[in-house]
CHARMM-style PDB file with segment names, atoms N, HN, CA, C and O in Angstrom:
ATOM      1  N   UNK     1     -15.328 -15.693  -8.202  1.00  0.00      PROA
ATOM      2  CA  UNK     1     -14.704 -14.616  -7.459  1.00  0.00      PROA
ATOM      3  C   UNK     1     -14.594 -13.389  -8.365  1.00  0.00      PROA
ATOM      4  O   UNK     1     -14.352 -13.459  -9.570  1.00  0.00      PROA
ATOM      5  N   UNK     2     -14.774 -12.371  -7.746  1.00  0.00      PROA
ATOM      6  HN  UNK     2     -14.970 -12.314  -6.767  1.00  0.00      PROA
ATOM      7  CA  UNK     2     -14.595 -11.125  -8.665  1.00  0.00      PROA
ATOM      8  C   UNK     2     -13.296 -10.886  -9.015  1.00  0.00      PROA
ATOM      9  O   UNK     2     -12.329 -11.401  -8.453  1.00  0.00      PROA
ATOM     10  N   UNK     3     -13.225  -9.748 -10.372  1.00  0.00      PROA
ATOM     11  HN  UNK     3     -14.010  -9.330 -10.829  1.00  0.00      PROA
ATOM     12  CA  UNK     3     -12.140  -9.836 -10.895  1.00  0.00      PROA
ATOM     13  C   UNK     3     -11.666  -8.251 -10.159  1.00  0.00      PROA
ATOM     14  O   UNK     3     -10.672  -7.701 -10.634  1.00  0.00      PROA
ATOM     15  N   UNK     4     -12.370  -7.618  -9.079  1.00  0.00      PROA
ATOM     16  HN  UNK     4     -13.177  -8.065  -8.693  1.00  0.00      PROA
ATOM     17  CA  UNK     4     -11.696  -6.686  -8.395  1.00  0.00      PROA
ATOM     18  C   UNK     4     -11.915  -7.058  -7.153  1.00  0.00      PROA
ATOM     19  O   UNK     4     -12.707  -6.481  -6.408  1.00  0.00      PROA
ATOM     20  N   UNK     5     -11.078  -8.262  -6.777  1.00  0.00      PROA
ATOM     21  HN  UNK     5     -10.435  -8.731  -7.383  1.00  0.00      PROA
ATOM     22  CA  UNK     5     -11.186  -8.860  -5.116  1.00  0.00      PROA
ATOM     23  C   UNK     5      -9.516  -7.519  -4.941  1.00  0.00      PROA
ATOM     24  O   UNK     5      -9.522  -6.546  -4.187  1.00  0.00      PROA
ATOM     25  N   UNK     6      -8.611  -7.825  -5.645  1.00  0.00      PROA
ATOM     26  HN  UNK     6      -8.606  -8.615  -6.257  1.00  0.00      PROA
ATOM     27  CA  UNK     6      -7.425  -6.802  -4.798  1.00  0.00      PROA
ATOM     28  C   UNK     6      -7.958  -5.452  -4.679  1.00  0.00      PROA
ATOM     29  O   UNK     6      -8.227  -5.041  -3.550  1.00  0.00      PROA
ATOM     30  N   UNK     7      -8.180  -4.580  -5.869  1.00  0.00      PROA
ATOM     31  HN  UNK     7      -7.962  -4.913  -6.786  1.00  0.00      PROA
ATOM     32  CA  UNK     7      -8.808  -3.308  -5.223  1.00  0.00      PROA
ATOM     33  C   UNK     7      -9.587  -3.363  -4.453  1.00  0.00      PROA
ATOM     34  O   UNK     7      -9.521  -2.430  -3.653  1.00  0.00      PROA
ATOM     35  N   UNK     8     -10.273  -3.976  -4.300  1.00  0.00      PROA
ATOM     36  HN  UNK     8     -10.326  -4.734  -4.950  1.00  0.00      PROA
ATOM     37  CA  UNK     8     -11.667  -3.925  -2.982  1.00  0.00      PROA
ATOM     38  C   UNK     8     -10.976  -4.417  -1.901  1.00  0.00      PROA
ATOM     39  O   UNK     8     -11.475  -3.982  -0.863  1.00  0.00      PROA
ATOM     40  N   UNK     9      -9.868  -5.272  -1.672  1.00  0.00      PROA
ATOM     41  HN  UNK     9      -9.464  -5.626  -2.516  1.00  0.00      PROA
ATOM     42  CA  UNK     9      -9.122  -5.541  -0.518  1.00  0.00      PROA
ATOM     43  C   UNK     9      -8.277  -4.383  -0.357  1.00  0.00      PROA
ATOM     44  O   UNK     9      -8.157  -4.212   0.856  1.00  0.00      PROA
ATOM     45  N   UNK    10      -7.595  -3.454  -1.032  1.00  0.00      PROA
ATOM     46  HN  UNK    10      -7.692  -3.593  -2.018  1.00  0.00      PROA
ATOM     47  CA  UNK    10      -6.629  -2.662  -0.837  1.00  0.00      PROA
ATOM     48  C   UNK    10      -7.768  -1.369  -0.494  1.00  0.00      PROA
ATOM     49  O   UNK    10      -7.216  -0.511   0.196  1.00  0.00      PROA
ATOM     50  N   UNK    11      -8.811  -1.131  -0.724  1.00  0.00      PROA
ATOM     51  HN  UNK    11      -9.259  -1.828  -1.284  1.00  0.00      PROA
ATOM     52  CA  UNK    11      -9.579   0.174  -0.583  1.00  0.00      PROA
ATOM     53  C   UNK    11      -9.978  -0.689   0.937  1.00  0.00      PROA
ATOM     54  O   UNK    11      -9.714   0.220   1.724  1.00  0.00      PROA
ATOM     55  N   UNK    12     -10.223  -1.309   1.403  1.00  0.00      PROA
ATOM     56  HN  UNK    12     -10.437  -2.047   0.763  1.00  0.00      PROA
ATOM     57  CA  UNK    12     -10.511  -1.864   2.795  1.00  0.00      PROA
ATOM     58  C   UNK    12      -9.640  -1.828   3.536  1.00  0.00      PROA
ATOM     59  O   UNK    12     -10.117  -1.617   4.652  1.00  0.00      PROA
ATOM     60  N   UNK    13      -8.210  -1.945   3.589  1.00  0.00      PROA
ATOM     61  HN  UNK    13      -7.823  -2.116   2.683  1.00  0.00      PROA
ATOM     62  CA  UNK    13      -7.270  -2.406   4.339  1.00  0.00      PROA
ATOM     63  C   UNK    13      -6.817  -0.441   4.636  1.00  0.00      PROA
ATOM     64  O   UNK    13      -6.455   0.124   5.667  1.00  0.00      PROA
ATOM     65  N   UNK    14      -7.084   0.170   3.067  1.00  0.00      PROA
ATOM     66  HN  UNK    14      -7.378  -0.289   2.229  1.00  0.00      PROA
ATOM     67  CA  UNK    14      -6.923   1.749   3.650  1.00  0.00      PROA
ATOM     68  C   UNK    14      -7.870   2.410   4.091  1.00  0.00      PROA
ATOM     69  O   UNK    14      -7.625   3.586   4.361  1.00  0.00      PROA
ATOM     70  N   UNK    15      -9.058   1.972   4.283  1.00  0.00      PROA
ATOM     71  HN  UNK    15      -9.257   1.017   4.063  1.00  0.00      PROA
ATOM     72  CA  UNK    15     -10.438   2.387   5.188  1.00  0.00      PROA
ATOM     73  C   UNK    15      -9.950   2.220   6.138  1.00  0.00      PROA
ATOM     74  O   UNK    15      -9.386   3.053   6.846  1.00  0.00      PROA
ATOM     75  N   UNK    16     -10.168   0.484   6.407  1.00  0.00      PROA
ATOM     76  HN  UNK    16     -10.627  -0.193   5.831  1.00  0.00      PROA
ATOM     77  CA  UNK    16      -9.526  -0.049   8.167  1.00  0.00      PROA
ATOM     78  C   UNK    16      -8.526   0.417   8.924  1.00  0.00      PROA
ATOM     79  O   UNK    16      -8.846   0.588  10.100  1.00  0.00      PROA
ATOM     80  N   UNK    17      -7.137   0.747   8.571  1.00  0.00      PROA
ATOM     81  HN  UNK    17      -6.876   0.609   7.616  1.00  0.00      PROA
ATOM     82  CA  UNK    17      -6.136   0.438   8.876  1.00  0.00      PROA
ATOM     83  C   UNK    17      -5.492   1.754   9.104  1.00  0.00      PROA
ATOM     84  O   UNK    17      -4.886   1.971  10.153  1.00  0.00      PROA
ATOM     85  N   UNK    18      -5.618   2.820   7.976  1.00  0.00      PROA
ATOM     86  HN  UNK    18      -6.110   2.643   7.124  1.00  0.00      PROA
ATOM     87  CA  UNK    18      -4.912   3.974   7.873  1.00  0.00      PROA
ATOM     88  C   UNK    18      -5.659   4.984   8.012  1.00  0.00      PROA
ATOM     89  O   UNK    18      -6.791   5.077   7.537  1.00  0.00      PROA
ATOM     90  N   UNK    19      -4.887   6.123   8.911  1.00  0.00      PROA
ATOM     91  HN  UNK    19      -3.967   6.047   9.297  1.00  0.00      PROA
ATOM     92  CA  UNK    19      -5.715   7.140   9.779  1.00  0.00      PROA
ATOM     93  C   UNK    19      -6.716   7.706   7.919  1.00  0.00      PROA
ATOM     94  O   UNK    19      -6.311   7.229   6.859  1.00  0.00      PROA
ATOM     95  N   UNK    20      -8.089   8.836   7.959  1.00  0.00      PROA
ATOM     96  HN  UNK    20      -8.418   9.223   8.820  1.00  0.00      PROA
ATOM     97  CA  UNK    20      -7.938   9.433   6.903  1.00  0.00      PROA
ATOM     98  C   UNK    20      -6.964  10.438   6.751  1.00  0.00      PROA
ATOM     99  O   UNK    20      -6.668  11.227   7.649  1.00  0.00      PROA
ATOM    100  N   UNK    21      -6.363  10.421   5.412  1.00  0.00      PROA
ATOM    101  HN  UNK    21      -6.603   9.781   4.682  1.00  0.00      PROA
ATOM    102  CA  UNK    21      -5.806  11.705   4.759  1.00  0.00      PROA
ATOM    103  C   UNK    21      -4.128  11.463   5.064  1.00  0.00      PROA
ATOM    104  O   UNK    21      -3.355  12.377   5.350  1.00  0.00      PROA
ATOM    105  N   UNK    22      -3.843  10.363   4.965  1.00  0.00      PROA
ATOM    106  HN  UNK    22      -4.471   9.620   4.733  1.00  0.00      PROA
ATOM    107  CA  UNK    22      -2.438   9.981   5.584  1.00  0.00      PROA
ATOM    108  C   UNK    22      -1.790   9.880   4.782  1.00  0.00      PROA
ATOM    109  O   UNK    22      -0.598  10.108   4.989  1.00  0.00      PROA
ATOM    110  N   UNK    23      -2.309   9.421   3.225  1.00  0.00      PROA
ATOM    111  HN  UNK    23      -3.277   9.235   3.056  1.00  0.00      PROA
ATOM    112  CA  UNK    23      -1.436   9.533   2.467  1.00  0.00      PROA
ATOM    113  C   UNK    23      -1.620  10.455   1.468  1.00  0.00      PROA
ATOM    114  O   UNK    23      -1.157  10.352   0.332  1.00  0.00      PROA
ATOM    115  N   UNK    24      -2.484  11.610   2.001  1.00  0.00      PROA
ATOM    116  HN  UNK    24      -2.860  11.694   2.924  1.00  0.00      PROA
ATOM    117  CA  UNK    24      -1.980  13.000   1.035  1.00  0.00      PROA
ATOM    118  C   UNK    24      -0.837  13.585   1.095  1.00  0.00      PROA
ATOM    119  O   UNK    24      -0.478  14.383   0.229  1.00  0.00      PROA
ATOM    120  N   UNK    25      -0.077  13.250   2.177  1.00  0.00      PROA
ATOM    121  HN  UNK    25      -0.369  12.602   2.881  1.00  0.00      PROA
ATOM    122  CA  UNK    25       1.292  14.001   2.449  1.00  0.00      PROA
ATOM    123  C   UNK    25       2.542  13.476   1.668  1.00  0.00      PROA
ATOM    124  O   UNK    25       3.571  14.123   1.472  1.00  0.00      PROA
ATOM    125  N   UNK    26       2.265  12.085   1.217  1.00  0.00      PROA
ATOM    126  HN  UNK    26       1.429  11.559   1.376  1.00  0.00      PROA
ATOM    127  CA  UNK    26       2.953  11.387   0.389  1.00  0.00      PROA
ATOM    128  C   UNK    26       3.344  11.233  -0.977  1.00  0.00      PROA
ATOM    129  O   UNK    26       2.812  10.439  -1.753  1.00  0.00      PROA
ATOM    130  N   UNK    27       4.664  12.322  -1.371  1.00  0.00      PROA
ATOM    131  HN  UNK    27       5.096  12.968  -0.740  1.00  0.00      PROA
ATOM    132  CA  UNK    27       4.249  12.879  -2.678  1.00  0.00      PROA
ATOM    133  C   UNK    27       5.871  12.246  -3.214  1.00  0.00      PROA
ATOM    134  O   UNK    27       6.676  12.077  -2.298  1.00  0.00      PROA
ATOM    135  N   UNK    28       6.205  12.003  -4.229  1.00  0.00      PROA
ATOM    136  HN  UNK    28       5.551  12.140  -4.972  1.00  0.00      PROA
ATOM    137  CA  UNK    28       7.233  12.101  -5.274  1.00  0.00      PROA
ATOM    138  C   UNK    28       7.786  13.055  -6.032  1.00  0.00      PROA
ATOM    139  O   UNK    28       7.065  13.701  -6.792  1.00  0.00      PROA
ATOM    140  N   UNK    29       8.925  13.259  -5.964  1.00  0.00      PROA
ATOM    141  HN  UNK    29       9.511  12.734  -5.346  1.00  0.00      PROA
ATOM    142  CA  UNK    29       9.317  14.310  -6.343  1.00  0.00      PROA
ATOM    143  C   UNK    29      10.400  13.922  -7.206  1.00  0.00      PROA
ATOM    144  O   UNK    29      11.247  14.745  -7.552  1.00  0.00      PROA
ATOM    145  N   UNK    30      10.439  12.240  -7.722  1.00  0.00      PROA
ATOM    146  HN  UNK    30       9.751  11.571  -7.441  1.00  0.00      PROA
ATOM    147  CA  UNK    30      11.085  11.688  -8.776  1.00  0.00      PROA
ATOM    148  C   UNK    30      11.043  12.043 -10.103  1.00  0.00      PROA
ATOM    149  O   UNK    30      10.007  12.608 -10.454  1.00  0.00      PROA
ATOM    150  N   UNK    31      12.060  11.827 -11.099  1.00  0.00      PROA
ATOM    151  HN  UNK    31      12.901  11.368 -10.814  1.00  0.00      PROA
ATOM    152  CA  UNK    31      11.208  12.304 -12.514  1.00  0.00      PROA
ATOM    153  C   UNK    31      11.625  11.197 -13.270  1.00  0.00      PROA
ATOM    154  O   UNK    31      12.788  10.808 -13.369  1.00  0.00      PROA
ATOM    155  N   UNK    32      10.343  10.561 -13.955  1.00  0.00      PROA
ATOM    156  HN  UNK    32       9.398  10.877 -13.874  1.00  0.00      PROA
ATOM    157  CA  UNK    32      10.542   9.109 -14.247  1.00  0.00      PROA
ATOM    158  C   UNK    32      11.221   8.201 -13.114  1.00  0.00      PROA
ATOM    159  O   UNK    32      12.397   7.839 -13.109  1.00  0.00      PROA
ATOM    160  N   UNK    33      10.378   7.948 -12.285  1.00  0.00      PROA
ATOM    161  HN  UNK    33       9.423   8.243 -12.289  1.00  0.00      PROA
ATOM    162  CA  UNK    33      10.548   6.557 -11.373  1.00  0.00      PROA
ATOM    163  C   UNK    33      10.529   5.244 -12.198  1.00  0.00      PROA
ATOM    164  O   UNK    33       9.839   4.970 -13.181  1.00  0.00      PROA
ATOM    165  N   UNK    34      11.434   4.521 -11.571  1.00  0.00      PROA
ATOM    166  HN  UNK    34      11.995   4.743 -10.773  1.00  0.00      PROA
ATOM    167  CA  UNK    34      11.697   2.987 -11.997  1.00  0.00      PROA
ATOM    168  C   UNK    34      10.130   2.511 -11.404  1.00  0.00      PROA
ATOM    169  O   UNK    34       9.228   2.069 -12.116  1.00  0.00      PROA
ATOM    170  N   UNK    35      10.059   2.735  -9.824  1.00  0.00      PROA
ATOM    171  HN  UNK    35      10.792   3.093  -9.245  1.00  0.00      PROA
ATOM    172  CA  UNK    35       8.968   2.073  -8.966  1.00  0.00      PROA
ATOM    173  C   UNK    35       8.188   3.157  -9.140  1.00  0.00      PROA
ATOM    174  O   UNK    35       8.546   4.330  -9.040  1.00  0.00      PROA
ATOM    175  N   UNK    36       6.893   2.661  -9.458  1.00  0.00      PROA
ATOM    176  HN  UNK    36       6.603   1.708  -9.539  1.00  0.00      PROA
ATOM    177  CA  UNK    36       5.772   3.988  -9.110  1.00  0.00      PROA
ATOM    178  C   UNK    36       5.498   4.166  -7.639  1.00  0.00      PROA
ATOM    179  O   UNK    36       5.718   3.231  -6.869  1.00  0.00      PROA
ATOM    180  N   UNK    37       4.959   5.493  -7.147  1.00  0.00      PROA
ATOM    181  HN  UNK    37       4.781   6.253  -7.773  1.00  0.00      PROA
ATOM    182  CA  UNK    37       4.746   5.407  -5.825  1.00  0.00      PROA
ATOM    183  C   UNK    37       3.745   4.553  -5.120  1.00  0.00      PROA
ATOM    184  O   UNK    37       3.776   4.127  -3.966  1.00  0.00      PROA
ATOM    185  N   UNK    38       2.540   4.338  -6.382  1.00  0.00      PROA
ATOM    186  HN  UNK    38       2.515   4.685  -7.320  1.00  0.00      PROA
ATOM    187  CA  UNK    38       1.416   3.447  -6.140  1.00  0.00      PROA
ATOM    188  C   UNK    38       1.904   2.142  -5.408  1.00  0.00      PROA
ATOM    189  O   UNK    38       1.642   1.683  -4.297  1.00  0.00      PROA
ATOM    190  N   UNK    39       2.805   1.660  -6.559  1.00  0.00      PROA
ATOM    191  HN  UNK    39       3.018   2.032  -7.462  1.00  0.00      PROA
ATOM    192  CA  UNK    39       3.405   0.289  -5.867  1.00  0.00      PROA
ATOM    193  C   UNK    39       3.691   0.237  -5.154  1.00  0.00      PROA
ATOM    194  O   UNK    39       3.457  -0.863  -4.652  1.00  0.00      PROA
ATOM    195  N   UNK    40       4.526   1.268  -4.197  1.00  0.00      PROA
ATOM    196  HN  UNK    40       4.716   2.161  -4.605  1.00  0.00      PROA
ATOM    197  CA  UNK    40       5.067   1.061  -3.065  1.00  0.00      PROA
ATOM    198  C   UNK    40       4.289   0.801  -1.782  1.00  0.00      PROA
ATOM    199  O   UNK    40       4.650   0.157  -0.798  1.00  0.00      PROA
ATOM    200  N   UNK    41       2.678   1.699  -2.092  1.00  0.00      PROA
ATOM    201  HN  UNK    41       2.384   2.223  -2.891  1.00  0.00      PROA
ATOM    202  CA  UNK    41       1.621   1.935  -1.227  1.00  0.00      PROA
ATOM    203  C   UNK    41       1.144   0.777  -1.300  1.00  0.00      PROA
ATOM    204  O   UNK    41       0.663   0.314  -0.266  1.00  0.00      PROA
ATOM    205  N   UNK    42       1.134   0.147  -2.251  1.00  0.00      PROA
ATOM    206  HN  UNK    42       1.524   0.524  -3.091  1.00  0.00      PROA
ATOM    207  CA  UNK    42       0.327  -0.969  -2.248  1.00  0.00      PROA
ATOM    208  C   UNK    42       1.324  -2.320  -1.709  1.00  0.00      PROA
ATOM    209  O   UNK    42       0.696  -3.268  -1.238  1.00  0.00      PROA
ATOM    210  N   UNK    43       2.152  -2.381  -1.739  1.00  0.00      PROA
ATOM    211  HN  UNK    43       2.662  -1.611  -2.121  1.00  0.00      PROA
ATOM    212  CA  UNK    43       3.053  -3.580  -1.136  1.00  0.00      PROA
ATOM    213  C   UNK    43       3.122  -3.589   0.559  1.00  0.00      PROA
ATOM    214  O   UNK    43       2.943  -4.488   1.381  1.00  0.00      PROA
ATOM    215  N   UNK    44       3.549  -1.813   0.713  1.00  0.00      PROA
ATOM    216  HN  UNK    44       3.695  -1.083   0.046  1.00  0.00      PROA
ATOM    217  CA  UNK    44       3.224  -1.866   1.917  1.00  0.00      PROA
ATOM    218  C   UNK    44       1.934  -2.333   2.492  1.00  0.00      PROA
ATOM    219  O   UNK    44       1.952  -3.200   3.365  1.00  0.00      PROA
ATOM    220  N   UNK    45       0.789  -1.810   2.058  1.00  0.00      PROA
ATOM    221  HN  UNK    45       0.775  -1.106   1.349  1.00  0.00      PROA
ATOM    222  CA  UNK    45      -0.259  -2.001   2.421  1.00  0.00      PROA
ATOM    223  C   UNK    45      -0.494  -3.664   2.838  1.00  0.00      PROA
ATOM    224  O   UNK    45      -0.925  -4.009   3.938  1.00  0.00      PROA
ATOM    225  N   UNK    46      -0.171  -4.493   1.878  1.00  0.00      PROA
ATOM    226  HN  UNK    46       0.179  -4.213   0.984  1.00  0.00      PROA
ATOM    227  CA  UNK    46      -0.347  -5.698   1.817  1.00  0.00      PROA
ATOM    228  C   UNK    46       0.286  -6.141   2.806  1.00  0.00      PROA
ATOM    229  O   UNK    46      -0.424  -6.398   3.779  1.00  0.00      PROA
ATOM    230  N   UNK    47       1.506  -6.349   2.928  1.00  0.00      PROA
ATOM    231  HN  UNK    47       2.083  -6.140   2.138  1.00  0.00      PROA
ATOM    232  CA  UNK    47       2.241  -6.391   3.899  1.00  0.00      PROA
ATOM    233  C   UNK    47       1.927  -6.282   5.323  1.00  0.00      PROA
ATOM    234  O   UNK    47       2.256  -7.059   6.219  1.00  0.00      PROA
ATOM    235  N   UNK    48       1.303  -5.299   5.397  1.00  0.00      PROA
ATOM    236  HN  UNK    48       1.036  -4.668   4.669  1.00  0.00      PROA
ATOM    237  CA  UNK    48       0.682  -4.867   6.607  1.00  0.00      PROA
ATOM    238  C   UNK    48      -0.527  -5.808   7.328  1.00  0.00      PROA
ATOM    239  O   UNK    48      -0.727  -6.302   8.438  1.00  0.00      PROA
ATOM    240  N   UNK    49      -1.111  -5.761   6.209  1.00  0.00      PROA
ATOM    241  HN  UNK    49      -0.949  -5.359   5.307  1.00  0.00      PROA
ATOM    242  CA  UNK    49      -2.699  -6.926   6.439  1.00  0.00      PROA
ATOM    243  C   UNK    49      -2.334  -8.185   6.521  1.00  0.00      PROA
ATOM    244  O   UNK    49      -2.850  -9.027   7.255  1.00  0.00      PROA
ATOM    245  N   UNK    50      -1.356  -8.358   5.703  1.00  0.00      PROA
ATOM    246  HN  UNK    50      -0.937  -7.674   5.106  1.00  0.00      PROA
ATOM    247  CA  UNK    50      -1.358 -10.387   5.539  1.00  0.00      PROA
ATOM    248  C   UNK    50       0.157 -10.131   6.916  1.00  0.00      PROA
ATOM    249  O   UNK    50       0.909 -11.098   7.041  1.00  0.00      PROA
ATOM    250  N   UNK    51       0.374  -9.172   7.583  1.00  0.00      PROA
ATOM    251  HN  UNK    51      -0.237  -8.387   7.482  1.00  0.00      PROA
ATOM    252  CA  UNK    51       1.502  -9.232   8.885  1.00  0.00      PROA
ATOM    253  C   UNK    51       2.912 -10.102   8.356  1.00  0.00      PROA
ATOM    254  O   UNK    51       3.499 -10.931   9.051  1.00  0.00      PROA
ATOM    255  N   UNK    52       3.241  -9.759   7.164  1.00  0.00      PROA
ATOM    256  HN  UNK    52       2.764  -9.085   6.600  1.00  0.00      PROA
ATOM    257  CA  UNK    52       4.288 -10.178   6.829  1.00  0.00      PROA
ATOM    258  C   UNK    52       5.755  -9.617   7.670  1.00  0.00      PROA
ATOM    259  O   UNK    52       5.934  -8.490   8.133  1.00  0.00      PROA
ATOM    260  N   UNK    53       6.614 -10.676   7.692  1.00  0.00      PROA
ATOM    261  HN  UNK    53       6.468 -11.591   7.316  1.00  0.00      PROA
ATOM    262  CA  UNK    53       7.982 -10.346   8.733  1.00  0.00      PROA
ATOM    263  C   UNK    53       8.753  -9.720   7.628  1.00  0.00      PROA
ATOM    264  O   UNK    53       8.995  -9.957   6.445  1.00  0.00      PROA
ATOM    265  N   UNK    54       9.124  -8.535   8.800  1.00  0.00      PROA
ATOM    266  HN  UNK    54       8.927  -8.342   9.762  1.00  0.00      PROA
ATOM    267  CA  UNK    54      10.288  -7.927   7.559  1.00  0.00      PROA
ATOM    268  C   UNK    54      11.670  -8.377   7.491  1.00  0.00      PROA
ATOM    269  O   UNK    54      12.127  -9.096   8.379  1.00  0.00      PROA
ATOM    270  N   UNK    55      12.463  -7.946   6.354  1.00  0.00      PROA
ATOM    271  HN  UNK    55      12.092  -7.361   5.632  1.00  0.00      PROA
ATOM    272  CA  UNK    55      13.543  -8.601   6.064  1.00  0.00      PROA
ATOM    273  C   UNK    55      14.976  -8.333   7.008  1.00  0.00      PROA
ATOM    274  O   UNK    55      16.099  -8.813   6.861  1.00  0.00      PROA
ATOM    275  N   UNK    56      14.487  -7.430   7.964  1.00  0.00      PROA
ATOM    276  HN  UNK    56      13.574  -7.040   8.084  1.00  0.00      PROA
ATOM    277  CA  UNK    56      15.408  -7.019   9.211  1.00  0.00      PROA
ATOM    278  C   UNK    56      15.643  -7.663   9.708  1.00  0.00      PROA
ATOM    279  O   UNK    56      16.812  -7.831  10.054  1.00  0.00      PROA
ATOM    280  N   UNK    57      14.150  -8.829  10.232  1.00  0.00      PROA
ATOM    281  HN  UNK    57      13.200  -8.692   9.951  1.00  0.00      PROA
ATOM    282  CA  UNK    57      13.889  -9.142  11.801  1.00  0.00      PROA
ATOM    283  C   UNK    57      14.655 -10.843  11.462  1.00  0.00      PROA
ATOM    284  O   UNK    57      14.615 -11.785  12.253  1.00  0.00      PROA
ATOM    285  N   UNK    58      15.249 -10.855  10.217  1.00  0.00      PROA
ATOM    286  HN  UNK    58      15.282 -10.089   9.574  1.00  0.00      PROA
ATOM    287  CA  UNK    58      15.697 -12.225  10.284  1.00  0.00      PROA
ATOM    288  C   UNK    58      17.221 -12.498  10.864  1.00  0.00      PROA
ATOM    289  OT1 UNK    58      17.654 -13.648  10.943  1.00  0.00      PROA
TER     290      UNK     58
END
């Protein structure tokens, strides 16, 4: 298995899934973040594809 199966899943899931240019609007305006914003994009993202339940709906 390749050793870039997640980027190539995460550049697919934001091809597939998310309108283009959706997350140019998505900016930080933190200085020194604990969480990078990347991470956040990317959890969501995941989340999204593998249809994980959120922690509300329990």
């Amino acid at each position: 298995m390749s050793k870039r199966w997640l980027k190539d899943f995460l550049r697919y899931i934001n091809k597939v899934f998310l309108p283009e240019g959706c997350t140019k609007w998505a900016k930080d305006e933190r200085k020194d973040p604990e969480i990078e914003p990347g991470t956040i994009w990317v959890t969501l993202l995941i989340g999204f594809a593998l249809q994980v339940q959120s922690l509300e709906e329990t």
